[in-house]
Steps between C-alpha positions, in 0.01 A plus 500: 500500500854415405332279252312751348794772458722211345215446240460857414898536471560165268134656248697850524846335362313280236378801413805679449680206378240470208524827439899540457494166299244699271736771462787279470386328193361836339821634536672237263241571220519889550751768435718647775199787523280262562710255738520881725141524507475106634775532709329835650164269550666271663675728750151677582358139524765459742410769704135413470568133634698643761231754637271203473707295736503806735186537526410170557750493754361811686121306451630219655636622736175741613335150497704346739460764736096449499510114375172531537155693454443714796260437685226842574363542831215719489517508900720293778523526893619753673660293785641172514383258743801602773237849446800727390386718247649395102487635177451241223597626172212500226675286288681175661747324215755388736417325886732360793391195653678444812308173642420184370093537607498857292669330182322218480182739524642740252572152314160368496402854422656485185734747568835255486617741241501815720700363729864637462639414817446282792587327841704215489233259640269596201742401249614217670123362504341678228834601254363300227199675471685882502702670227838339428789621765283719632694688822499381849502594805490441903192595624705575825695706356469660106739620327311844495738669225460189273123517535487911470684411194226289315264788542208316597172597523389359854654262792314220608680461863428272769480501920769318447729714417463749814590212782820713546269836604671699260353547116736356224336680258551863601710594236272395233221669630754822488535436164099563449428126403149371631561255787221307618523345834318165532520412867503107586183363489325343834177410364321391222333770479794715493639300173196591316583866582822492339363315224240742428793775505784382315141463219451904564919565478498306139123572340449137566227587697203239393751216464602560840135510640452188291757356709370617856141383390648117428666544819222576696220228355738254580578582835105537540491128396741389737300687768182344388666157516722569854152597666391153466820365687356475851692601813592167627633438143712787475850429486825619676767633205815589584683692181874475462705681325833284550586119651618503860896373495748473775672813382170684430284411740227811473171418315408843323104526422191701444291711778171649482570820327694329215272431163641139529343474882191643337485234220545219740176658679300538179583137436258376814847398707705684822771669417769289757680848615197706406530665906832656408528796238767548242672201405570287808847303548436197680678231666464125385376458907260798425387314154485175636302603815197643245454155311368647181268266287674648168831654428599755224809543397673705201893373634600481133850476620498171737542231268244289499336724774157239576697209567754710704198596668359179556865387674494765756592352757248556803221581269351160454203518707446859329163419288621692191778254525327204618247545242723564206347847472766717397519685174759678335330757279559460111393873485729666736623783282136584486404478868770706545471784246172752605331459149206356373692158493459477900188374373631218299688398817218498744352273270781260506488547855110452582538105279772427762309622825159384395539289197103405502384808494723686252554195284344666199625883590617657165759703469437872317831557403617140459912546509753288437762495808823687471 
């Protein structure tokens, strides 16, 4: 934009230049008359220059506001999925993304340019991908002035956000901006749900079902495979989402009414604290006592986090261990994030549980790991 004002600005004073240096060589072959009259040409081509620069000024800076086309809904939802009742504006130029699995949606959407503000998490992972210094934010707790300030057109928000019970975004619903809740997702298909809406809250409604529809055939073909895993063959997989140490002992994981437990179901194998809802805390006793055949982990701060595994001390007769069967996913950003990329993980994950039978699984949305 800057880029484009600056051009306008340097053809405006080439302009005028040319024009002056016109008038400044007439002058020497005219009279004093007729140096007046070039003189008076050159003032009003002055003045023209200058109203040109204004104006291109006062365009530029109209575009900056709406950067880009707006985008017509001819209808949206009238709820979000928290069900409180919203109003999304006909005409969306300007969205909030305020967690990484909505941005990289939004992203993949093709709507990178919309976004003018987001959680710090989504830039952190997905920055390069967003409009340069594009504001941040907490997602625990927004600057709600800063964001009333950008004037956007709709909120993206997160579960997240309302662990403290109270709602950080009151004042900016005050101030009349659409704020669409997007509670945290607990099963798969629950993701597809807010896939399908942030589509019908950005008239990205058939890429979105596009989306769902690749999400669904392939979790059909890892059904279709998984059935043939008989029940003697199932196996025992315990999902981690951090390394047991002496100073953090408590093993965090997945229960049965997390999309993660569910994936680990779909995939033919027992989900090791599928009994217990929520997301378990265990002790390295508790872990040890269930033997898994396969561990999970996304520790992606435990340095070398398999081979710290392997060490534990007292888990050598664990099979996982004994067996050399524990994986540190590649894809842990996208386990993690309730998009369509929880997809690309549970392929990752079904090579490592059952490597015959998902040997040649494809990946639909084939990512590269951040």
């Amino acid at each position: 934009m800057k880029k484009k004002l600056l051009s306008v600005m340097m053809a405006t004073t080439l302009s005028f230049t040319m024009l002056v240096g016109c008038a400044s060589s007439d002058s020497k072959k005219e009279d004093e008359a007729v140096s007046e009259n070039s003189d008076d040409a050159a003032s009003k081509a002055s003045d023209e220059a200058d109203t040109a620069v204004s104006n291109a000024q006062e365009e530029s800076s109209e575009e900056e506001i709406a950067a880009v086309e707006a985008i017509v809904l001819s209808e949206a939802p009238a709820t979000d999925l928290a069900g409180n009742e919203i109003t999304v504006p006909t005409e969306i130029d300007a969205i909030v993304s305020m967690s990484p699995s909505s941005t990289r949606l939004l992203i993949d959407l093709g709507l990178s340019d919309y976004i003018v503000a987001c959680d710090t998490y989504s830039y952190e992972y997905y920055g390069d991908d967003l409009v340069a210094d594009v504001p941040q934010y907490d997602m625990m707790a927004p600057d709600q002035e800063s964001i009333v300030a950008l004037n956007p057109d709709i909120i993206f928000t997160t579960g997240m956000s309302y662990a403290t019970g109270s709602d950080v975004y009151a004042s900016v619903r005050e101030a009349g901006i659409c704020v669409a809740d997007i509670p945290s997702a607990s099963s798969l298909e629950e993701i597809g749900e807010s896939i399908t809406f942030i589509g019908a809250c950005t008239g990205t409604s058939e890429e979105a079902e596009l989306i769902v529809e690749e999400m669904n055939d392939t979790l059909a073909q890892i059904e279709e495979r998984a059935s043939t895993i008989s029940d003697d063959e199932k196996k025992t997989v315990l999902y981690e989402t951090n390394t047991p140490t002496a100073d953090y002992p408590t093993i965090y994981s997945a229960g049965s009414d997390t999309y993660i437990g569910e994936m680990i179901e779909k995939l033919g194998a027992i989900n090791a604290t599928g009994d217990q809802e929520g997301w378990p805390s265990l002790t390295e006793e508790d872990a040890i006592a269930i033997n898994p055949d396969v561990i999970i982990s996304t520790d992606m701060f435990t340095p070398d986090a398999v081979d710290t595994h392997l060490a534990l001390s007292g888990w050598e007769n664990v099979t996982a261990v004994a067996n050399g069967d524990v994986y540190l996913m590649e894809l842990s950003n996208e386990l993690n994030q309730p998009n369509q990329h929880v997809v690309s993980a549970m392929v990752e994950m079904a090579k490592y549980i059952y490597p015959d039978v998902f040997a040649d699984l494809e990946d639909p949305f084939a990512v590269i790991a951040r």
